[in-house]
N, C-alpha and C positions, 0 to 999 in steps of 0.2 A: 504494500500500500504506500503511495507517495506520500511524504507530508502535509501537502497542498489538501489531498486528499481526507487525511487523516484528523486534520486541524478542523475544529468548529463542529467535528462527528459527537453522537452522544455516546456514552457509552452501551445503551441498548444496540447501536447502530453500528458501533467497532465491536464492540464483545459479543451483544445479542442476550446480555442479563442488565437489572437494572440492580446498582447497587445497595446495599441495607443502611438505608441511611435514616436514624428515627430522629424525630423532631419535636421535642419538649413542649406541648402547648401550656405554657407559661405565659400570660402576656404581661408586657412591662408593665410593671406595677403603679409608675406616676405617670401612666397614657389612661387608665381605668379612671371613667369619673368616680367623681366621690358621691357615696351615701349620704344622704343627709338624716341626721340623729332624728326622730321623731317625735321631739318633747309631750304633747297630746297623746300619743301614746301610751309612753311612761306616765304621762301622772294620771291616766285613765288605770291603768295597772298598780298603780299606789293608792287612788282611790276605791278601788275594788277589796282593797287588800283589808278595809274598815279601821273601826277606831282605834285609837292606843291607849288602853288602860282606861279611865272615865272621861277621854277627849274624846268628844264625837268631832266626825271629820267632814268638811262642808269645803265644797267646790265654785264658788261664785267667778273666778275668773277663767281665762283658758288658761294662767300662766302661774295659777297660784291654787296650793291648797293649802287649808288650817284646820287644827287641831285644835278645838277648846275654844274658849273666849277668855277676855282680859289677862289677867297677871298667870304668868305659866303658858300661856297659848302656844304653841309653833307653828311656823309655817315655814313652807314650802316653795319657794319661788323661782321660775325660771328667767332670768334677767333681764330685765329691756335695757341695761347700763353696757355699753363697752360688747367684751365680748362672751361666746355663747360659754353659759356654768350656768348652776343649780345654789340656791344657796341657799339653807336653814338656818330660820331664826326662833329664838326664844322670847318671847314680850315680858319685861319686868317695866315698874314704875323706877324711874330716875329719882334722884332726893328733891323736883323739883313736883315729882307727883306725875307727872307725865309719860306714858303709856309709849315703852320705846322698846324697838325689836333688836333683839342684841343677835351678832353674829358666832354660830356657832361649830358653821361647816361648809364650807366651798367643793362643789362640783364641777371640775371645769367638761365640759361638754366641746368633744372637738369632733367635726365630720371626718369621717378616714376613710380607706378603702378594702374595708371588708366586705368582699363580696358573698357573702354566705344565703345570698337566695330570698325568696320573699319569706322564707320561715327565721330568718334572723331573730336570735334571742335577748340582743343587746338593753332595747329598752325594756324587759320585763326582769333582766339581770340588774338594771340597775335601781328598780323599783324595790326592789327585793332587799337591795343594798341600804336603799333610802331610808327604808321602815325600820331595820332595824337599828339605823342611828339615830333616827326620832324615839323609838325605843328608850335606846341609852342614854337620850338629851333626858328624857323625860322622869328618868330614873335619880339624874344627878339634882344636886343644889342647885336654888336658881343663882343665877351670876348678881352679885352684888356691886349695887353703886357704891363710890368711895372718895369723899374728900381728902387732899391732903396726901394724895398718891404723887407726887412730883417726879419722887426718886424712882419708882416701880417704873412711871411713864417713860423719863429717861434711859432706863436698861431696855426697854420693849425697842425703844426706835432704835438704839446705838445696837443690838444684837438683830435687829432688820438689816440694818444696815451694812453688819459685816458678812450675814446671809446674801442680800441680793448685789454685792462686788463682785462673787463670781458666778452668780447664780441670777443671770436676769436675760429677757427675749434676744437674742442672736444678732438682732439688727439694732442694739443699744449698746452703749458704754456708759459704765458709772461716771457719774463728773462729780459726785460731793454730798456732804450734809452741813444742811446752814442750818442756825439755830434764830428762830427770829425773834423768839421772849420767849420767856422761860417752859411758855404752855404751846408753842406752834414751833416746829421744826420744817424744815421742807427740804426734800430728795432731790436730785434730778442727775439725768441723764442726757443724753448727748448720741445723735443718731450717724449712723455707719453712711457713709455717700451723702452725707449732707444735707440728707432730708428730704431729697428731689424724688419727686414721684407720684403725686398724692395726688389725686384727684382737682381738677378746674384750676391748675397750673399754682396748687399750695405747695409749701413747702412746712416738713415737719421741721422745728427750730429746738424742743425740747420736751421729753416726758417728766414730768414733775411728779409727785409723791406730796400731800401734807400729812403731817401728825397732829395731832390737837389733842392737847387737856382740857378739859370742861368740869373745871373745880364744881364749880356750883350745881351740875347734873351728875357729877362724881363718874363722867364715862370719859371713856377715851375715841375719839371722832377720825376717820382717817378717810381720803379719796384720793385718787390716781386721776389725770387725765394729758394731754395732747398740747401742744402749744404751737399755734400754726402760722402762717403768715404767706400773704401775696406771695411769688418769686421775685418781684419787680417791688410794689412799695415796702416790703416787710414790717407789715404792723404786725404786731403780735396778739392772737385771740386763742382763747384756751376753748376745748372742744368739750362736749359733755363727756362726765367722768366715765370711768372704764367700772370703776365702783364708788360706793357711798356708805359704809358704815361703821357701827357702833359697836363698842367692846366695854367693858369692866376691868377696872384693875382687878380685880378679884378670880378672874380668869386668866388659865395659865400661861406664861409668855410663849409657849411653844405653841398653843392653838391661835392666838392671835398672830403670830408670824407664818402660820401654817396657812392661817387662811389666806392671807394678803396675798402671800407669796402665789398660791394657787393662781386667785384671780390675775395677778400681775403677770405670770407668763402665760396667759392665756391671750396677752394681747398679740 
């Protein structure tokens, strides 16, 4: 057979077999769209799941469920703040008397690409999950307001602080902690390319972090958000928070760092 001839033959066509060649149907993994989480779902499967202990459980929102009323209540919330988490709160009265939802556990809720079929067990696993740390909320003391916490407040942000240095979203850098009086601290960070990208030609300039003491409600107040600006004028406008809430000195530094942290790289 000449070369001429030989060149651009198949193998079927020079041999007369075709070769065992098997082909892995794998397909790449970030070509498959993403699932999207089903929160309705989930909290239709948490509702289902009935009361915990003498809370009866009531559904008035699509994004929210509760347990009980007034002091001791929890709920259930899927977040309209920033981005997609779950987050349980506990309601106690503040020393100011006022009827405030203290945080007590972050979900963070991320679409991925598990393709497991329309029988996906994801959000009835995680309902499952939910009840019984409402359970264990429900078991514990309720979180106490506390004047005169200054020093406790101080360790909670300085030990935040040296958690999220190396532990913060991929496209940020820690830049600092300023201390602004004695009860407001404030974070920030500093973003990787300079912030270009963002949607109607903004630019991201800085993610900010506050801490707040709130002697007189005896809680400690904390929110994350966005700090944006034209590309061309660069005024600076802060975006609505990522989160919004409230903790107790009385609650341990490790759950209050736990939770932030949660919601914070969720962005």
């Amino acid at each position: 057979m000449l070369f001429s001839e030989w060149l651009g033959k198949s193998p079927e066509e020079k041999f007369g077999f075709r070769p065992k060649i098997s082909i892995k149907a794998s397909p790449f993994y970030l070509e498959e769209p993403m699932e999207p989480f089903r929160s309705s779902l989930m909290l239709k499967e948490l509702y289902n799941l009935g009361h915990i202990n003498q809370r009866k459980v009531s559904k008035d929102w699509d994004t929210e469920i509760v347990y009980g009323e007034g002091v001791g209540k929890m709920q259930v919330d899927v977040s309209p703040l920033g981005s997609y988490k779950i987050i349980l709160r506990r309601y106690i009265n503040d020393l100011q008397g006022n009827l405030t939802g203290i945080c007590r556990y972050i979900q963070p809720l991320v679409n991925d690409f598990n393709h497991k079929g329309p029988n996906d067990p994801r959000e009835q696993v995680l309902a499952d999950k939910l009840y019984n740390k409402l359970q264990e909320m429900d078991a514990e003391p309720l979180p106490a307001p506390m004047s005169g916490k200054l020093k406790e407040f101080e360790k909670v942000v300085h030990k935040f602080a040296s958690v999220v240095k190396t532990e913060h979203p991929a496209i940020m850098v820690y830049e600092g902690l300023r201390k602004l009086d004695e009860n407001n601290y404030l974070m920030s960070f500093e973003y990787k390319g300079y912030g270009n990208g963002l949607p109607n030609s903004n630019k991201a300039e800085k993610f900010l972090i506050n801490w707040q003491y709130m002697p007189k409600e005896g809680l400690i107040h904390t929110w994350g958000y966005e700090v944006v600006s034209k590309s061309v004028t660069r005024t600076y406008i802060p975006t609505p928070s990522e989160w919004d809430e409230y903790f107790t000195p009385s609650q341990p530094s490790e759950v209050i760092i736990g939770c932030i942290r949660e919601a914070f790289m969720t962005y």
